[in-house]
TORPA-4810 file (N, C-alpha, C, O; in nm, 3 decimals):
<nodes>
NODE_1_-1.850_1.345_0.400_-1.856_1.423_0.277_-1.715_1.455_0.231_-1.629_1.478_0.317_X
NODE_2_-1.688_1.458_0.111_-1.584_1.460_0.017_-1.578_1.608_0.048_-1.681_1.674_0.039_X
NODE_3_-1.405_1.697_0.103_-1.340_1.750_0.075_-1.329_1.839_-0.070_-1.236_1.812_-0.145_X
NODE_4_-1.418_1.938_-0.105_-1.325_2.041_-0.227_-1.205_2.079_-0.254_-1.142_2.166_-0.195_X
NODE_5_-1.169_2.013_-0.347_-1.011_2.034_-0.427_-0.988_2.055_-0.549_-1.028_1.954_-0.608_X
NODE_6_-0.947_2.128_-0.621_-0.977_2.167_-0.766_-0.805_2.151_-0.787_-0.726_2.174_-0.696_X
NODE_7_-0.760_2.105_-0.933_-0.641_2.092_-0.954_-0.612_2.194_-1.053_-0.672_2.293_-1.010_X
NODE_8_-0.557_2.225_-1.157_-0.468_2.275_-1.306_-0.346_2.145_-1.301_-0.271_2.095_-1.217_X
NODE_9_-0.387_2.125_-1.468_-0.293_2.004_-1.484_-0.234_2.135_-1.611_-0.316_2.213_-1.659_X
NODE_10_-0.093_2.141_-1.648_-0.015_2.208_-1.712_0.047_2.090_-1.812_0.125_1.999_-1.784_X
NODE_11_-0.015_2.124_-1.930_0.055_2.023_-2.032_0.209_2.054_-2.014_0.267_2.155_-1.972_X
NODE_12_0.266_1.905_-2.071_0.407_1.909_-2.093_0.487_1.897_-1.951_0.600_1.849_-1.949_X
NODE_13_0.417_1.947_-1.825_0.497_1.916_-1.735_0.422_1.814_-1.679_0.307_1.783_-1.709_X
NODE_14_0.539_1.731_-1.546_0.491_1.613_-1.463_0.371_1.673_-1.356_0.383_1.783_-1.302_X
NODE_15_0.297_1.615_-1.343_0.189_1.682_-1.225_0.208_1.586_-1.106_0.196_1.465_-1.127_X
NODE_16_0.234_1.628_-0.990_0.244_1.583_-0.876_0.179_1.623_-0.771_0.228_1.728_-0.730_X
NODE_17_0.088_1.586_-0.708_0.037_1.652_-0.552_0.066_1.565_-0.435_0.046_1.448_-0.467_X
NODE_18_0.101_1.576_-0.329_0.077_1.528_-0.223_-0.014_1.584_-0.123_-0.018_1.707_-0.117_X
NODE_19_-0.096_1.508_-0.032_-0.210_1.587_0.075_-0.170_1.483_0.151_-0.077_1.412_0.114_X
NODE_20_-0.252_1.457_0.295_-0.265_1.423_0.370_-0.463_1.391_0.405_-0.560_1.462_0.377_X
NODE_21_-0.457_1.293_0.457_-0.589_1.305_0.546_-0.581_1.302_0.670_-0.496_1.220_0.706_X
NODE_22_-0.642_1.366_0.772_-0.577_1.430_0.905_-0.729_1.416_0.966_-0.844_1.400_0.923_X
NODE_23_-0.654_1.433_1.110_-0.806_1.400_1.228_-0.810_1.559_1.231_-0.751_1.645_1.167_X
NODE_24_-0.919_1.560_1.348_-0.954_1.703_1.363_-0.838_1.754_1.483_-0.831_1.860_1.544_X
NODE_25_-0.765_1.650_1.488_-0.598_1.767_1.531_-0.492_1.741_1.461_-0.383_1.698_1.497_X
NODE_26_-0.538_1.775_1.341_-0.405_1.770_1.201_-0.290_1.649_1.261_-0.170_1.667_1.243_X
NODE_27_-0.337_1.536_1.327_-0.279_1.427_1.324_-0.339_1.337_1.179_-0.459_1.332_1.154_X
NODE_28_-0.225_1.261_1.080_-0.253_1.174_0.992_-0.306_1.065_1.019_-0.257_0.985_1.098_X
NODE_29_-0.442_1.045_0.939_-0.449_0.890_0.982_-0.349_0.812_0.944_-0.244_0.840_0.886_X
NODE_30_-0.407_0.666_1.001_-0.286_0.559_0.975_-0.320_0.496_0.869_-0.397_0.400_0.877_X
NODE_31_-0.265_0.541_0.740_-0.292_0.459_0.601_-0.270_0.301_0.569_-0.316_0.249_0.467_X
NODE_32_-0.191_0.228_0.671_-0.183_0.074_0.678_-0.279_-0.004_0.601_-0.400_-0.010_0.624_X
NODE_33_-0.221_-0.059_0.515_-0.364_-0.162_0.436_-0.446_-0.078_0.316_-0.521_-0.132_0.235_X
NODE_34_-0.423_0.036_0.322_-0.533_0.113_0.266_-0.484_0.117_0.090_-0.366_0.139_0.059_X
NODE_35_-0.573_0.096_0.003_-0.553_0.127_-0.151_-0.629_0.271_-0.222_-0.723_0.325_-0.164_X
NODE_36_-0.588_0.313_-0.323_-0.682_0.451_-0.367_-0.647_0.421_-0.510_-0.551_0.364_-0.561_X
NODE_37_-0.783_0.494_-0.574_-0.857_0.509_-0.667_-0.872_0.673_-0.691_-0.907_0.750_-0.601_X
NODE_38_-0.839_0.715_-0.823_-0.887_0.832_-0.862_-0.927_0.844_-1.020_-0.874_0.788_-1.116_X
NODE_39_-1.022_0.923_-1.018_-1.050_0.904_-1.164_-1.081_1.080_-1.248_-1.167_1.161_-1.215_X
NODE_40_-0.980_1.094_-1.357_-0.986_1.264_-1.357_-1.074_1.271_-1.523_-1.011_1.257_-1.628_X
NODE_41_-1.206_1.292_-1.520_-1.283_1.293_-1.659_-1.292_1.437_-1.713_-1.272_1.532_-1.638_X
NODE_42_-1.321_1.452_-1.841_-1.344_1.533_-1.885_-1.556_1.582_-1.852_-1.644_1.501_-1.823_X
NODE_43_-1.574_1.744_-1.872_-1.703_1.719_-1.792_-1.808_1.627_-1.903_-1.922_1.612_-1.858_X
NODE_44_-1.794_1.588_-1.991_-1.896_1.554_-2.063_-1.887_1.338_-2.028_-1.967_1.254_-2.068_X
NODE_45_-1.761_1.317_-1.947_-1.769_1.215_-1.849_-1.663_1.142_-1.933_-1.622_1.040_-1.878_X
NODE_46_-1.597_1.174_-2.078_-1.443_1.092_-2.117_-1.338_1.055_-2.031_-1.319_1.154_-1.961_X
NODE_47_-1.277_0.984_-2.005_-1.200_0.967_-1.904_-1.042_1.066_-1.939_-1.018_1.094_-2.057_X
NODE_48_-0.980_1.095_-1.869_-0.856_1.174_-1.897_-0.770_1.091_-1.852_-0.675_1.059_-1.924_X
NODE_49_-0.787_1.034_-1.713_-0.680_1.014_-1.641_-0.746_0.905_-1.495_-0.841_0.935_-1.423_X
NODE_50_-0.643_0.752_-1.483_-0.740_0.676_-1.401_-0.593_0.671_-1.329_-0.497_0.649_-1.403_X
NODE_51_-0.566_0.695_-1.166_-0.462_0.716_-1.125_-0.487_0.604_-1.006_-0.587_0.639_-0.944_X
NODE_52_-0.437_0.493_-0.959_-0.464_0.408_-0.890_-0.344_0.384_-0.793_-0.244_0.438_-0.840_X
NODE_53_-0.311_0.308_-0.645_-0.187_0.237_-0.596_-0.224_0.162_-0.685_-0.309_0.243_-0.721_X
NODE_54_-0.240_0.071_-0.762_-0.187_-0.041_-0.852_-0.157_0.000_-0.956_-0.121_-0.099_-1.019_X
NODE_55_-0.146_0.108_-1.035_-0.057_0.142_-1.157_0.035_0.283_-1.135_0.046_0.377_-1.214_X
NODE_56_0.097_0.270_-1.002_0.171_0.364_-1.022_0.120_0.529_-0.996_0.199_0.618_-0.963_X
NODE_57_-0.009_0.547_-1.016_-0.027_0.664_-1.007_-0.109_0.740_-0.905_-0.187_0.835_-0.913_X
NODE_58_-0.057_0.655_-0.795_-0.139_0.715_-0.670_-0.016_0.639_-0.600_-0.018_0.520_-0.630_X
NODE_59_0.104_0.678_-0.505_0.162_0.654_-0.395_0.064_0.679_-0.271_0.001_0.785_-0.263_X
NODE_60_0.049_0.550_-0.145_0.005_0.575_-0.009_0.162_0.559_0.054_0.226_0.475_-0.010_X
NODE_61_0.227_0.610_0.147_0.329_0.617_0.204_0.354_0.687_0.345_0.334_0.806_0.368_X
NODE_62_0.402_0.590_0.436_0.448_0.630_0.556_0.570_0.744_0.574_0.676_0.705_0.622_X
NODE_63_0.560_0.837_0.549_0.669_0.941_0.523_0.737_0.974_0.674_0.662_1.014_0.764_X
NODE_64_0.892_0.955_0.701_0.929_0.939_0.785_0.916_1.121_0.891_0.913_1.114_1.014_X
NODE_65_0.910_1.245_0.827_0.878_1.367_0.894_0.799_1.416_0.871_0.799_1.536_0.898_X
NODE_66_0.675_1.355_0.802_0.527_1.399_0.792_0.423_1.261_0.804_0.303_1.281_0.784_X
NODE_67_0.463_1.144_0.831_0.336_1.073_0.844_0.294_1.006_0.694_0.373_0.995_0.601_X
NODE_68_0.177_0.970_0.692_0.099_0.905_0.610_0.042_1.014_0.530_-0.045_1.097_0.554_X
NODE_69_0.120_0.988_0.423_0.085_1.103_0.278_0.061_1.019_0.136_0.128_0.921_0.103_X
NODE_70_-0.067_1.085_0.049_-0.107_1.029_-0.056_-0.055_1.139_-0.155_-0.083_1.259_-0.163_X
NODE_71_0.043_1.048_-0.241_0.041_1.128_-0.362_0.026_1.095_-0.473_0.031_0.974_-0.496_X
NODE_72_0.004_1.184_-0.578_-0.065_1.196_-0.699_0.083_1.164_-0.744_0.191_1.164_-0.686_X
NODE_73_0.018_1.123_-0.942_0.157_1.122_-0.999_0.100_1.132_-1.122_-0.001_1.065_-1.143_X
NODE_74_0.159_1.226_-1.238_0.116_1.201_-1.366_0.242_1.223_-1.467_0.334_1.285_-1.413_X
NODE_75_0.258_1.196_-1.566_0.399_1.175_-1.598_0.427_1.289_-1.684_0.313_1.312_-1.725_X
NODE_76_0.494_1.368_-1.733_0.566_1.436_-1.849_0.502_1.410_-1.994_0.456_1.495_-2.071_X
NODE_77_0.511_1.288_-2.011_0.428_1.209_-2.157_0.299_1.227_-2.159_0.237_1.262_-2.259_X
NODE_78_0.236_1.198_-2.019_0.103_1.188_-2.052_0.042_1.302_-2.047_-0.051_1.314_-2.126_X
NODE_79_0.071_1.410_-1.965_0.039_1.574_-1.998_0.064_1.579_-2.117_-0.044_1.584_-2.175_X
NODE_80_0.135_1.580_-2.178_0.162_1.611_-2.355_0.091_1.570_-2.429_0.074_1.639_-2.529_X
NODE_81_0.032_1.465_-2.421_-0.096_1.352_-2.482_-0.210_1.422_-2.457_-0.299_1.408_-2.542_X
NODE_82_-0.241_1.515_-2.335_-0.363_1.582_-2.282_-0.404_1.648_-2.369_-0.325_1.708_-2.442_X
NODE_83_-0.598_1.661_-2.392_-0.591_1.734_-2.511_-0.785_1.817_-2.394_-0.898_1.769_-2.405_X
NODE_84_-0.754_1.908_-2.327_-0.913_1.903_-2.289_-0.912_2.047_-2.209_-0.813_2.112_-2.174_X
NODE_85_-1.031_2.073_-2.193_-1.044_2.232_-2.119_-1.072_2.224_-1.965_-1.001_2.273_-1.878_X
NODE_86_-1.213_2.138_-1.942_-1.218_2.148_-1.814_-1.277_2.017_-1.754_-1.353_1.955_-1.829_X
NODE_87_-1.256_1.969_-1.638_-1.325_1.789_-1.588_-1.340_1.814_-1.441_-1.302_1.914_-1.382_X
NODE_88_-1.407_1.698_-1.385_-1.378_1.679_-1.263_-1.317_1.563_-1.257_-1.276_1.515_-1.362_X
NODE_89_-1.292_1.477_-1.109_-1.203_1.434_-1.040_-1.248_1.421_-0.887_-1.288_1.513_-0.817_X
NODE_90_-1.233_1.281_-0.848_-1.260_1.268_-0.709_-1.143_1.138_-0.662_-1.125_1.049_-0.746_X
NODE_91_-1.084_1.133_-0.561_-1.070_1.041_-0.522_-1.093_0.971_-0.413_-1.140_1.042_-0.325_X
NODE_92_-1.079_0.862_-0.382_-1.144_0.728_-0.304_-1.008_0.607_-0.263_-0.940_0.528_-0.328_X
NODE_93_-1.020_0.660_-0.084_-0.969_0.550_-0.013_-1.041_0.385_-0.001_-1.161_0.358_0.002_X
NODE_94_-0.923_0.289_0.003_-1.023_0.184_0.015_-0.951_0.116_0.122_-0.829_0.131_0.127_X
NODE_95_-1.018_0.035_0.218_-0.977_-0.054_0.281_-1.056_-0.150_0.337_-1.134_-0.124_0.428_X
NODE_96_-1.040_-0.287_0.281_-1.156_-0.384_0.327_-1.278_-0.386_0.211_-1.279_-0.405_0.089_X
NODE_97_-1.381_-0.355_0.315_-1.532_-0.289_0.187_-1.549_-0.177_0.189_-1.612_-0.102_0.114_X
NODE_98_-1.451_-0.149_0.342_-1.497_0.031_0.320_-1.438_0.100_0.272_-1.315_0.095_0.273_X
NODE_99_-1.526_0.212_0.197_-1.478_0.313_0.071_-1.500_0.464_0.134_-1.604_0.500_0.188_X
NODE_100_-1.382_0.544_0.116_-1.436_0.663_0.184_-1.380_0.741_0.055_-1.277_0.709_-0.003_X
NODE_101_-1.454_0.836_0.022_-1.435_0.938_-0.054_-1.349_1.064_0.019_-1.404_1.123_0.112_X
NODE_102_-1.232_1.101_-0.018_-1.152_1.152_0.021_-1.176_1.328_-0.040_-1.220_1.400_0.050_X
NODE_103_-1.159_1.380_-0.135_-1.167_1.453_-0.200_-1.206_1.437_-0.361_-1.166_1.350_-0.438_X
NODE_104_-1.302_1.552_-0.388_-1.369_1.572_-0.569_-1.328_1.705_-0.541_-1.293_1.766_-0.439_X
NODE_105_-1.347_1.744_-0.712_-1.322_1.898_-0.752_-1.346_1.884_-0.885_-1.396_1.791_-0.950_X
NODE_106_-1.291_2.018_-0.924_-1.291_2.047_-1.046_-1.147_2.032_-1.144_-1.033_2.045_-1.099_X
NODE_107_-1.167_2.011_-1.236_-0.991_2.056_-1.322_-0.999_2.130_-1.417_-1.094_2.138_-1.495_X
NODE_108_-0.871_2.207_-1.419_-0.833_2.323_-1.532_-0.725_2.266_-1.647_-0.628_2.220_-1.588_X
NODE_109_-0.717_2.258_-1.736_-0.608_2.256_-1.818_-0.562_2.370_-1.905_-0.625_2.424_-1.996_X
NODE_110_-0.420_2.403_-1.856_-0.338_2.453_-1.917_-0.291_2.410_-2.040_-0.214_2.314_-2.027_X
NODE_111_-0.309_2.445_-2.152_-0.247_2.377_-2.261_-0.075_2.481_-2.263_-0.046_2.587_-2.207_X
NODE_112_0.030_2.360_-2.381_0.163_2.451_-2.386_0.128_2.444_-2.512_0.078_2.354_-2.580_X
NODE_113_0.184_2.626_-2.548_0.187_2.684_-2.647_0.348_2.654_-2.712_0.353_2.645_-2.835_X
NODE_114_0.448_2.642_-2.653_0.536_2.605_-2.674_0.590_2.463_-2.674_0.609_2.427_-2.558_X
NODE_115_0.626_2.360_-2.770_0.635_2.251_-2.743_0.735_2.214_-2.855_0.743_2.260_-2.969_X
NODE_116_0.851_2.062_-2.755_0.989_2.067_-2.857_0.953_2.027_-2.986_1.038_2.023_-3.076_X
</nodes>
């Protein structure tokens, strides 16, 4: 079962997360081989945001003082482009055929009231 994680994406700025997926002794698994998929919709199911390792917007990485860490990436531009109140969001390890659902939630958007 998929992990609860709820984000706030803040227009205008870059959104970044990093997590981990960990055994049940906060050892990282070994991400080797592995690809991810995330997909962040608005709730009525529009897409907002498709964050993948193949376009950039999902790093898997062997991090040399923490291990095997997945991070998120969304850019400066494309928060600014954001136009929405509230979505969900899940993402999905892949390796091989097998698909494991890592974490879903909810999302908040911050809109900026101030903008150049």
């Amino acid at each position: 079962m998929a992990g609860p994680y709820d984000f706030k994406i803040v227009q205008g700025e870059t959104f970044t997360k990093s997590m981990q997926w960990t055994d049940d002794n906060n050892v990282p698994y070994d991400l080797t081989g592995f690809t991810g998929r995330m997909k962040l919709e608005e709730d009525d199911g529009t897409l907002i945001a498709d964050l993948t390792t193949e376009n950039g917007g999902m790093v898997i990485a062997d991090l040399p003082t923490v291990g095997w860490t997945i991070t998120l990436h969304i850019s400066e531009t494309d928060t600014t482009a954001m136009d929405f109140t509230t979505g969900v969001h899940d993402l999905e390890l892949i390796t091989g055929v097998v698909v494991k659902r890592l974490i879903q939630g909810k999302l908040k958007f911050d809109p900026n009231i101030t903008t150049p």
